[in-house]
C-alpha positions as CSV (number, residue, x, y, z in Angstrom):
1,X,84.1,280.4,18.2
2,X,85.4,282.2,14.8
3,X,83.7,282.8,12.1
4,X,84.3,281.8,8.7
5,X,84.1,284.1,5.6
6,X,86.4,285.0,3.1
7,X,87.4,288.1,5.8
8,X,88.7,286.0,8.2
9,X,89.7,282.8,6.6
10,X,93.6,283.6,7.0
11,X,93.5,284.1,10.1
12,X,92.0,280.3,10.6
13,X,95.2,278.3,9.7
14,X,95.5,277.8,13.5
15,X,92.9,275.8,13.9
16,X,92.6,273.7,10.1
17,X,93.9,273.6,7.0
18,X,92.6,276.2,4.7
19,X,92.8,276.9,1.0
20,X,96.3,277.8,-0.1
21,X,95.7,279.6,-3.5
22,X,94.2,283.1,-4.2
23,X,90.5,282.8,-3.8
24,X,90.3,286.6,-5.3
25,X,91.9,285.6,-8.5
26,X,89.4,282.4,-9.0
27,X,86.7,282.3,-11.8
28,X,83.8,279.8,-12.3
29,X,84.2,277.3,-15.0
30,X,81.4,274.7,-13.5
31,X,78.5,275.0,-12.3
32,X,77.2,272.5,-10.2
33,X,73.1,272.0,-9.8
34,X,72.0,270.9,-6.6
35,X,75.2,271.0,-4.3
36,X,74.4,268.9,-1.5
37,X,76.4,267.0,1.1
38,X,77.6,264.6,-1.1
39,X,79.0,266.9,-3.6
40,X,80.7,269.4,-1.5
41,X,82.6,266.0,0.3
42,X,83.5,264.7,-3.4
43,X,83.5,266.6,-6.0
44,X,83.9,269.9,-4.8
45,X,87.2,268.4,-3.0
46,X,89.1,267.3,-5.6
47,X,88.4,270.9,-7.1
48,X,89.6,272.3,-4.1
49,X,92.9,270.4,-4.7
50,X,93.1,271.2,-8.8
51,X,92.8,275.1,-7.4
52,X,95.9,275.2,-5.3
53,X,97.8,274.2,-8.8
54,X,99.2,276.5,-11.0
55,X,97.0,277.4,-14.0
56,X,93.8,275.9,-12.5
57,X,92.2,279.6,-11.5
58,X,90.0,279.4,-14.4
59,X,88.2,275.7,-12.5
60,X,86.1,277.2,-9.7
61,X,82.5,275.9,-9.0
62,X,79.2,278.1,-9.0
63,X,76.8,276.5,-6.8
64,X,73.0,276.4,-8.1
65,X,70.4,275.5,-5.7
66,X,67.5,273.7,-7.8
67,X,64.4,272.6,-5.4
68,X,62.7,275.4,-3.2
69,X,62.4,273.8,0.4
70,X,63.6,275.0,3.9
71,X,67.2,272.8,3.8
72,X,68.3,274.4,0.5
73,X,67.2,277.6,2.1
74,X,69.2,277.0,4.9
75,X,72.0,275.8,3.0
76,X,72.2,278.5,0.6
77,X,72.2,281.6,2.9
78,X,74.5,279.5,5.4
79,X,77.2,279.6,2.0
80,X,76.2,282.7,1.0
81,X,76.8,284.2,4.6
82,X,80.3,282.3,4.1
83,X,81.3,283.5,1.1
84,X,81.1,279.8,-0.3
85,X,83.3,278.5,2.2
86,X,82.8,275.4,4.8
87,X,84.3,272.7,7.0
88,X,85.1,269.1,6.0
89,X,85.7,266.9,8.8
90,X,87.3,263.5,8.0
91,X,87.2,260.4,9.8
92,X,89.3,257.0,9.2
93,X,88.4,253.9,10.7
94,X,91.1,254.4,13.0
95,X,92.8,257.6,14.3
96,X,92.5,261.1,14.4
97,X,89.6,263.4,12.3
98,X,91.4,266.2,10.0
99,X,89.5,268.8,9.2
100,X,90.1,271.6,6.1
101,X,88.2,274.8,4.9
102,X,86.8,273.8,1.6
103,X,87.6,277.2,-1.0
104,X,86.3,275.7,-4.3
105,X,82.7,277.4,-4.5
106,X,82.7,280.7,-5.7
107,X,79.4,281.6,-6.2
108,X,75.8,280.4,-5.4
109,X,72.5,281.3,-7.1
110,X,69.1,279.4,-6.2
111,X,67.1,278.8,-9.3
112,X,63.5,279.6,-7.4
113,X,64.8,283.0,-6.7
114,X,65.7,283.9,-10.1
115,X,65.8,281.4,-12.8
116,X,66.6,284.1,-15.2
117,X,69.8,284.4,-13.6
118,X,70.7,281.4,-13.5
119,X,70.1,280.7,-17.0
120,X,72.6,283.8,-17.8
121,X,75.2,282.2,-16.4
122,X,74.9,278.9,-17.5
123,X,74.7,280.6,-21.0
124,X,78.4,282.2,-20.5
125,X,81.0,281.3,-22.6
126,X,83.0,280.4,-18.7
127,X,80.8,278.2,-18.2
128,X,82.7,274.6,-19.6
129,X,81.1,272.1,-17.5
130,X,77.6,271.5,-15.7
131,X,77.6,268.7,-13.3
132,X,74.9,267.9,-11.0
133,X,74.1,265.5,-8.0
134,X,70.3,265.0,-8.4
135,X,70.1,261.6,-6.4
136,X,69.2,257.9,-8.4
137,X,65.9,258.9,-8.4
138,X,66.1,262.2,-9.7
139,X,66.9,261.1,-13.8
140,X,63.1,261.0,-14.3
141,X,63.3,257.4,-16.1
142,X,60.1,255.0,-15.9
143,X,61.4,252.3,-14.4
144,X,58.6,249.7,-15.6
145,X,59.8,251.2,-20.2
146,X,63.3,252.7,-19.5
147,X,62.0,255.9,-21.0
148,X,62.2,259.1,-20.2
149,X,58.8,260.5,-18.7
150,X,57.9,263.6,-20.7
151,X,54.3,263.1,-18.7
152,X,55.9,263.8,-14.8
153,X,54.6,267.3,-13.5
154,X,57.3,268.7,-13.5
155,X,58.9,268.3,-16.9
156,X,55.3,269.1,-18.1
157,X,55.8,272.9,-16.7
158,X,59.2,273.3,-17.8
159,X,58.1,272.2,-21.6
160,X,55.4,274.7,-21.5
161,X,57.4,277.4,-19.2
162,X,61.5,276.8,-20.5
163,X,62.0,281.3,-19.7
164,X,61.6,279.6,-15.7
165,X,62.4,275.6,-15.1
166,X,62.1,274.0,-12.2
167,X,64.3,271.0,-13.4
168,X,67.7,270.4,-14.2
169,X,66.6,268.7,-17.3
170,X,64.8,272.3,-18.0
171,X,67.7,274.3,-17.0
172,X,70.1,272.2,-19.1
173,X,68.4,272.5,-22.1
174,X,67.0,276.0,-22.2
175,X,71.2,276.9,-21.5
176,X,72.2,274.7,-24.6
177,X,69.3,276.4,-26.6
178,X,70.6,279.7,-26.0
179,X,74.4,279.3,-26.0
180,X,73.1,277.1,-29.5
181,X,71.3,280.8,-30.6
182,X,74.6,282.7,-29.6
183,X,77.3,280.5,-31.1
184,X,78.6,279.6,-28.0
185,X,80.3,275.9,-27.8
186,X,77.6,273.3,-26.1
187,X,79.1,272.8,-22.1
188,X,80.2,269.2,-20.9
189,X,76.9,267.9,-18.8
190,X,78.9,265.6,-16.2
191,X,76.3,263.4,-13.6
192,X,78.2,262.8,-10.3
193,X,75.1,260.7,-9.3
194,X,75.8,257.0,-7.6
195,X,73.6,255.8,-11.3
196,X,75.2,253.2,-13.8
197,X,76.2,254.9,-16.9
198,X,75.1,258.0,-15.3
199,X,76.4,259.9,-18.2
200,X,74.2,257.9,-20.8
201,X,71.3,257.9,-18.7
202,X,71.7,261.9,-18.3
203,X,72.2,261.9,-22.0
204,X,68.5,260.0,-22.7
205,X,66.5,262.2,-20.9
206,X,68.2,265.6,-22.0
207,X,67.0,264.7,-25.6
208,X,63.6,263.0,-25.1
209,X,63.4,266.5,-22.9
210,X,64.6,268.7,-26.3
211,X,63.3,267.0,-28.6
212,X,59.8,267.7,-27.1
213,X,60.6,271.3,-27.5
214,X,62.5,271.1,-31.0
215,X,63.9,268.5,-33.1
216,X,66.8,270.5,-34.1
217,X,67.8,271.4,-30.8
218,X,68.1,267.7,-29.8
219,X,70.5,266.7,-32.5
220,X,72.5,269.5,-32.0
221,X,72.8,268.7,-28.7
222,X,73.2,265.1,-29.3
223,X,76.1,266.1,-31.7
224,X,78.0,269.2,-29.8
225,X,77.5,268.3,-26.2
226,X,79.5,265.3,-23.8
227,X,77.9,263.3,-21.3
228,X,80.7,261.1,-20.1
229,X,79.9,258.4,-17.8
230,X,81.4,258.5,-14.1
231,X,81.7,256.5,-11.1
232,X,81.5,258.2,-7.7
233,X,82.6,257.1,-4.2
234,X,82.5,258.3,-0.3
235,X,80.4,257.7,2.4
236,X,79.0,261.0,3.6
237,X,76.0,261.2,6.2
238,X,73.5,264.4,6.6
239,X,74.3,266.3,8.9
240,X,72.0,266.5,11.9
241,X,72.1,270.1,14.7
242,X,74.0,267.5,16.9
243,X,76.7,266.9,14.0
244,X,77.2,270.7,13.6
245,X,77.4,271.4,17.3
246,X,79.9,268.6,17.5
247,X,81.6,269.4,14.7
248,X,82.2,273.5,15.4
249,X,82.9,272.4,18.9
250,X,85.9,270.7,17.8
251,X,87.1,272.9,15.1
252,X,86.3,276.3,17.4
253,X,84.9,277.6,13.7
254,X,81.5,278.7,13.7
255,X,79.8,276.8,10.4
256,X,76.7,277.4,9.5
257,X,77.2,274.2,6.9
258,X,79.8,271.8,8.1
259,X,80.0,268.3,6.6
260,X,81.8,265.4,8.2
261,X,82.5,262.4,5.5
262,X,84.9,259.1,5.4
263,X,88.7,259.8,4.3
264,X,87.8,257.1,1.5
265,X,87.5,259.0,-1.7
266,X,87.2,257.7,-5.1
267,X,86.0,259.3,-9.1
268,X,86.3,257.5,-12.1
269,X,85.4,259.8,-15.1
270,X,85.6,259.3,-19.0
271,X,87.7,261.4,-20.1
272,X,85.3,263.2,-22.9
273,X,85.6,267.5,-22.0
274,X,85.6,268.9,-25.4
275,X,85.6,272.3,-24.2
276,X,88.7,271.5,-21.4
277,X,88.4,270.4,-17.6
278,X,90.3,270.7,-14.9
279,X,93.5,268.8,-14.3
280,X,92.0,266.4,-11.9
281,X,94.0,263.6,-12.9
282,X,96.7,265.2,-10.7
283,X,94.4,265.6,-7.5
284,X,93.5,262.0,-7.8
285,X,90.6,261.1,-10.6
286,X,90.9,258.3,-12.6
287,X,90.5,258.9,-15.9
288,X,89.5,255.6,-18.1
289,X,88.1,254.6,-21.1
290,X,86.2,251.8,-19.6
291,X,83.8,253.4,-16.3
292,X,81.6,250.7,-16.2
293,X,84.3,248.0,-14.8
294,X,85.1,250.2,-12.2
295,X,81.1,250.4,-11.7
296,X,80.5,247.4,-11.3
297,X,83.4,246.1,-8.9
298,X,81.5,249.4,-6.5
299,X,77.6,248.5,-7.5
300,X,78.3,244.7,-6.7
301,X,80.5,245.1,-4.1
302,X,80.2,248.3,-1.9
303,X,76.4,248.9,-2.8
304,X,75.5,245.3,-2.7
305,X,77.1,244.6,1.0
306,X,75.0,248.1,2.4
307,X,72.1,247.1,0.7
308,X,72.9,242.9,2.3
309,X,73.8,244.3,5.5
310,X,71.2,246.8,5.9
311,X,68.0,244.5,5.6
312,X,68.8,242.0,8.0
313,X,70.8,244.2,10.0
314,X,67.1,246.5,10.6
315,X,65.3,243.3,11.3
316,X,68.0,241.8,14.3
317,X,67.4,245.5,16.2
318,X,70.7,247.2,15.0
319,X,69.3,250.8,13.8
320,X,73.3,251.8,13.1
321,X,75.8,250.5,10.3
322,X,78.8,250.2,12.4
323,X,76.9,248.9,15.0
324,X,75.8,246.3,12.5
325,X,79.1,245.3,11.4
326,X,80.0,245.0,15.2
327,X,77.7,242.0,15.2
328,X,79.3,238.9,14.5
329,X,76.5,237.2,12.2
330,X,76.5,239.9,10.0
331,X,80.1,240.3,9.4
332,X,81.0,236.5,9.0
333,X,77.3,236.1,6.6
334,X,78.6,239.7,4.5
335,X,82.2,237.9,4.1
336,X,80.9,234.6,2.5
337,X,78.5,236.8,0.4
338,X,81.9,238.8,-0.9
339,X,84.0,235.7,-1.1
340,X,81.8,233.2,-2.5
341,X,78.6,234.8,-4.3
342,X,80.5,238.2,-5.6
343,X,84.8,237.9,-6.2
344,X,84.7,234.6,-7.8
345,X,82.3,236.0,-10.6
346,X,84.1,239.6,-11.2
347,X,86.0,241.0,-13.1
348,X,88.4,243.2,-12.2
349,X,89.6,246.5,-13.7
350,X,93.6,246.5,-14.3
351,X,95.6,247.0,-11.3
352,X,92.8,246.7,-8.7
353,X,92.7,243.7,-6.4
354,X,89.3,242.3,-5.5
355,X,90.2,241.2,-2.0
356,X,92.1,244.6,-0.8
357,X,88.6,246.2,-2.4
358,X,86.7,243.9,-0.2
359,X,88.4,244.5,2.9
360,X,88.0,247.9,2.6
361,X,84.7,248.1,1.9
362,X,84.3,245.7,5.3
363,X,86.5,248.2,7.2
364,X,84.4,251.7,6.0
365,X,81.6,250.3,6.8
366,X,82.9,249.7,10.5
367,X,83.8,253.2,11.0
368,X,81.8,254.2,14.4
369,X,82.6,257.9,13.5
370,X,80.2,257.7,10.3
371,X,77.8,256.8,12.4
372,X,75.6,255.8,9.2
373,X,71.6,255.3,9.4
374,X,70.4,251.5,8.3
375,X,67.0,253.0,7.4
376,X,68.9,255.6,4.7
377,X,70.2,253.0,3.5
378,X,67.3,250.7,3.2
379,X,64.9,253.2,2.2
380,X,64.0,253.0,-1.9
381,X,65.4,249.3,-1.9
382,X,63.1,248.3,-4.3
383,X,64.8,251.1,-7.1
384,X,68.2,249.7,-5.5
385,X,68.1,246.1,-5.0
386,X,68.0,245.1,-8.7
387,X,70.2,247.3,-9.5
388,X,72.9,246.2,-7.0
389,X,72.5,242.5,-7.0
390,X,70.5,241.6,-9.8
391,X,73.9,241.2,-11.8
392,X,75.4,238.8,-9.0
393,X,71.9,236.8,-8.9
394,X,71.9,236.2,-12.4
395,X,75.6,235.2,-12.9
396,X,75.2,232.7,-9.9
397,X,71.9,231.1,-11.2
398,X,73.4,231.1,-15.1
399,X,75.8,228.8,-12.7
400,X,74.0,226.8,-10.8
401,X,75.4,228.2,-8.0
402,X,74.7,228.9,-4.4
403,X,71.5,231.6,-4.3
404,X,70.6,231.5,-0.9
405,X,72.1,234.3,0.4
406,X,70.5,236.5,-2.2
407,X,67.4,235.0,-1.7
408,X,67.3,235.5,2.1
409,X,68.4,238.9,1.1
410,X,65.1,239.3,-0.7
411,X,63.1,237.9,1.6
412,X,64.4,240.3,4.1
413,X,63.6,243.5,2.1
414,X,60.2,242.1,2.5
415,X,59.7,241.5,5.5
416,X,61.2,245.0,6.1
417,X,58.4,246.6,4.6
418,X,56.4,245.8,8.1
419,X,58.0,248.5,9.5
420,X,59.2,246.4,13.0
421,X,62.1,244.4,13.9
422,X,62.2,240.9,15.7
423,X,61.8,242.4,18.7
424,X,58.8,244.3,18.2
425,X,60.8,247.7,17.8
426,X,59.0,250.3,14.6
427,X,61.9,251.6,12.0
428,X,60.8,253.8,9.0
429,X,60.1,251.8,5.6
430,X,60.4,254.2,3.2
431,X,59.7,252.9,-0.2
432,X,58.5,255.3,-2.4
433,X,58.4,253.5,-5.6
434,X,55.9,250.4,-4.8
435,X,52.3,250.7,-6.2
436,X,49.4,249.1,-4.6
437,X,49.2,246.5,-7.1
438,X,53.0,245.8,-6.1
439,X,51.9,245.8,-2.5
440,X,49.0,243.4,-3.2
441,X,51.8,240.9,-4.7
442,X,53.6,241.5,-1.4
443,X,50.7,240.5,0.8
444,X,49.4,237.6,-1.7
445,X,49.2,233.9,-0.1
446,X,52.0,232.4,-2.2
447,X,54.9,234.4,-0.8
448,X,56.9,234.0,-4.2
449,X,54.4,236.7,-6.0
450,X,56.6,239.6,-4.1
451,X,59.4,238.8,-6.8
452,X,56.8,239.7,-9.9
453,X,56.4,243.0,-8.0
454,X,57.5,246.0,-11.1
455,X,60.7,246.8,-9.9
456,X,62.0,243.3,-9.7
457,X,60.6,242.7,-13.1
458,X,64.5,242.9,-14.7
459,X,65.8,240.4,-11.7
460,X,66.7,236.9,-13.2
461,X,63.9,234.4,-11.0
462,X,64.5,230.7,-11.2
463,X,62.5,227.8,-9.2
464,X,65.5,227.3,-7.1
465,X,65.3,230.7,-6.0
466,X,61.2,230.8,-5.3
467,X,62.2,227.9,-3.1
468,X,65.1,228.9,-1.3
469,X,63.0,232.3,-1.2
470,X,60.1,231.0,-0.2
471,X,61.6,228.7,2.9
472,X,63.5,232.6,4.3
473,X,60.4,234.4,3.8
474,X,58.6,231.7,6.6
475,X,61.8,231.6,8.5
476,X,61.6,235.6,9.0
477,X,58.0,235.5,9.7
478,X,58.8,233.8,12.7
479,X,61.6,236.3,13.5
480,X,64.3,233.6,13.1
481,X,67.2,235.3,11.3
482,X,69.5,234.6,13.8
483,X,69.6,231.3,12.9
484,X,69.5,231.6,9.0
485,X,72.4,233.8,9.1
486,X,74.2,230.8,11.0
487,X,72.9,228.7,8.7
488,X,74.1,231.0,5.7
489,X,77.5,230.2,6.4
490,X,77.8,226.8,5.8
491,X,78.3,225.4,2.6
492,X,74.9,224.5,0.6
């Protein structure tokens, strides 16, 4: 096998695509905290494409490793090693992979190491735009208030300690405080998290966070620095030693860091970048005024139909998501869910169709070569679930409409949380976020007390539902959801 560095990256075109512009002549105007899988298939893509136009030298991404732990370690001497550079592999639902040498990274600093450095950089006029993939749970927000929590460990260090954060909320705002000291223009803070009005959330919890330090430094921020909202989209799985063997085998590159992701690709930004951006529009992005239509066609769509698939899915022995979809139940229940409890009650944004969105959402999610785990999908459902149905539940009860599918969809995110599937087979239930009060609802006589449980405090609960709820909760306890997914298909 080859190796891949910036030495011997010419000399790869044989085998992949590889970057076509000057990586000598490329300087870092973003830096991205916490560059994970996800990010190096998304973002760091449609970079890689804005690079390789005229003009665009000035775009490249500085990677920033946030959290100390033996993956980023891994990761960040693997890109070191390679001089920033990876493998992509891409896989359609049908045909051929295509793999490409991803050029966009130009530098990588982990914070643990040397905060201090970090800090420089983000303080450099260069500098035009921090984005960061921190992961839905990572925005620090009590879910029970909505507020920011100034009291979590972490954020308490950082306040007391801002010369050597551990946060990105840290990091963030000790940069703005000094480029605010220098004179230098605040940079755009862009979230590429899968969060709804990521950009606002972001915004909340950077000034509860500085205006614990300083008053002053909050408005400023408030005033001089963008947080526009975005929406985010492509399936990309982690990366197991299996994956990389597979993946070098059939490139013949030797990666220390390959990813593999769908060829689906999708990023819907505001456009608000007072201090410039790359030209993204013409590698693809969707630039709107209006993120949250796009936002919600994906949270009660795409995220809905994983998060109704995955549930029942776990519970009738299927550990895989395309082996899921395979199973005629699922697909046939997951298509009267789109059709009837989701497309009639959506809007759409201008110049998207509904059904061509549905059937590809169907179609990725039956991509064998994603090979996506139900349980990563299931795990934190209790953060998720509201989020990405509680919309759809309450327009359909506001209706008087048809709940049941919804309702045995809560019912089988309960009885998920045994751990076991109708045949007796253990799965990992990871939910972080329940509290042993929570759990105590879960295991109370009336089954209808696991809706009052505090996550599902903002989901609209009617008596129709408790029943409907209550009557799939039974069903499931006697490992019948065989036949109330046949059931779910006829009409109420």
């Amino acid at each position: 096998m080859r190796p891949l560095n910036q030495t011997t990256l010419s000399g790869l075109g044989d085998l992949t695509a590889v970057p076509t512009y000057d990586r000598d002549n490329i300087r870092a105007g973003i830096a991205h905290l916490s560059v994970g899988n996800f990010h190096r298939a998304h973002q760091a893509v449609f970079i890689d494409r804005c690079l390789a136009l005229p003009g665009q030298e000035g775009w490249g991404i500085l990677g920033i490793g946030v959290q100390e732990t033996p993956a980023e370690r891994v990761k960040a001497d693997g890109l070191r090693r390679q001089d920033g550079l990876y493998t992509l592999t891409l896989f359609p639902p049908r045909g051929a992979p295509s793999t490409a040498v991803i050029g966009s990274i130009v530098g990588y600093l982990v914070a643990p190491d040397d905060p201090g450095a970090v800090l420089d950089r983000l303080t450099e006029a260069e500098i035009r735009i921090v984005s960061l993939t921190i992961t839905e749970g990572g925005y620090n927000i009590d879910e029970r208030t909505g507020d920011f929590r100034l009291d979590a460990p972490a954020i308490v260090h950082d306040l007391a300690h801002p010369e050597t954060p551990r946060t990105v909320f840290g990091l963030i705002t000790e940069a703005l405080r000094r480029r605010r000291r220098a004179g230098t223009p605040a940079f755009t803070v862009l979230s590429c998290d899968n969060l709804r009005h990521n950009g606002d959330v972001l915004r909340k919890g950077i000034l509860a966070f500085a205006g614990a330090i300083d008053p002053t430094l909050a408005a400023w921020i408030g005033a001089e620095a963008s947080f526009p909202n975005s929406m985010v989209d492509r399936i990309t799985p982690a990366v197991t030693a299996a994956d990389r063997e597979r993946l070098n085998a059939q490139t013949g590159i030797d990666d220390a860091v390959p990813i593999f992701a769908e060829d689906f690709i999708q990023w819907v930004i505001e456009d608000r970048f007072p201090t410039g951006r790359p030209a993204l529009e013409k590698a693809g992005v969707i630039f709107t005024s209006d993120v949250a239509a796009y936002e919600q066609v994906k949270l009660r769509m795409l995220n809905a139909t994983h998060s109704m698939l995955s549930y029942p899915g776990l519970l009738l022995g299927h550990r895989l998501v395309h082996e899921a979809m395979a199973d005629p139940r699922i697909l046939n229940y997951l298509r009267c869910f789109l059709d009837h409890d989701v497309i009639p009650l959506l809007e759409a944004p201008p110049g998207m169709s509904l059904e061509a969105y549905r059937d590809s959402v169907l179609d990725r999610f039956a991509n064998p070569a994603i090979a996506d785990q139900l349980e990563r999908i299931t795990s934190d459902g209790a953060a998720k679930i509201p989020v990405f149905l509680g919309d759809t539940l309450a327009a359909i009860l506001k209706q008087d409409g048809d709940c049941r599918r919804l309702a045995f969809l809560l019912a089988a995110y309960v009885t998920y949380l045994g751990g076991q599937d109708e045949k007796g087979r253990p799965f990992r239930a990871d939910e972080p976020h329940l509290t042993a009060g929570d759990r105590d609802l879960i295991a109370a006589s009336d089954p209808c007390q696991a809706l009052r449980i505090d996550p599902f405090k903002g989901l609209y609960v009617t008596p129709v539902l408790e029943a409907a709820f209550r009557l799939y909760r039974q069903r499931l306890q006697e490992g019948a959801a065989d036949r109330c997914l046949r059931e779910l298909l006829q009409p109420a």
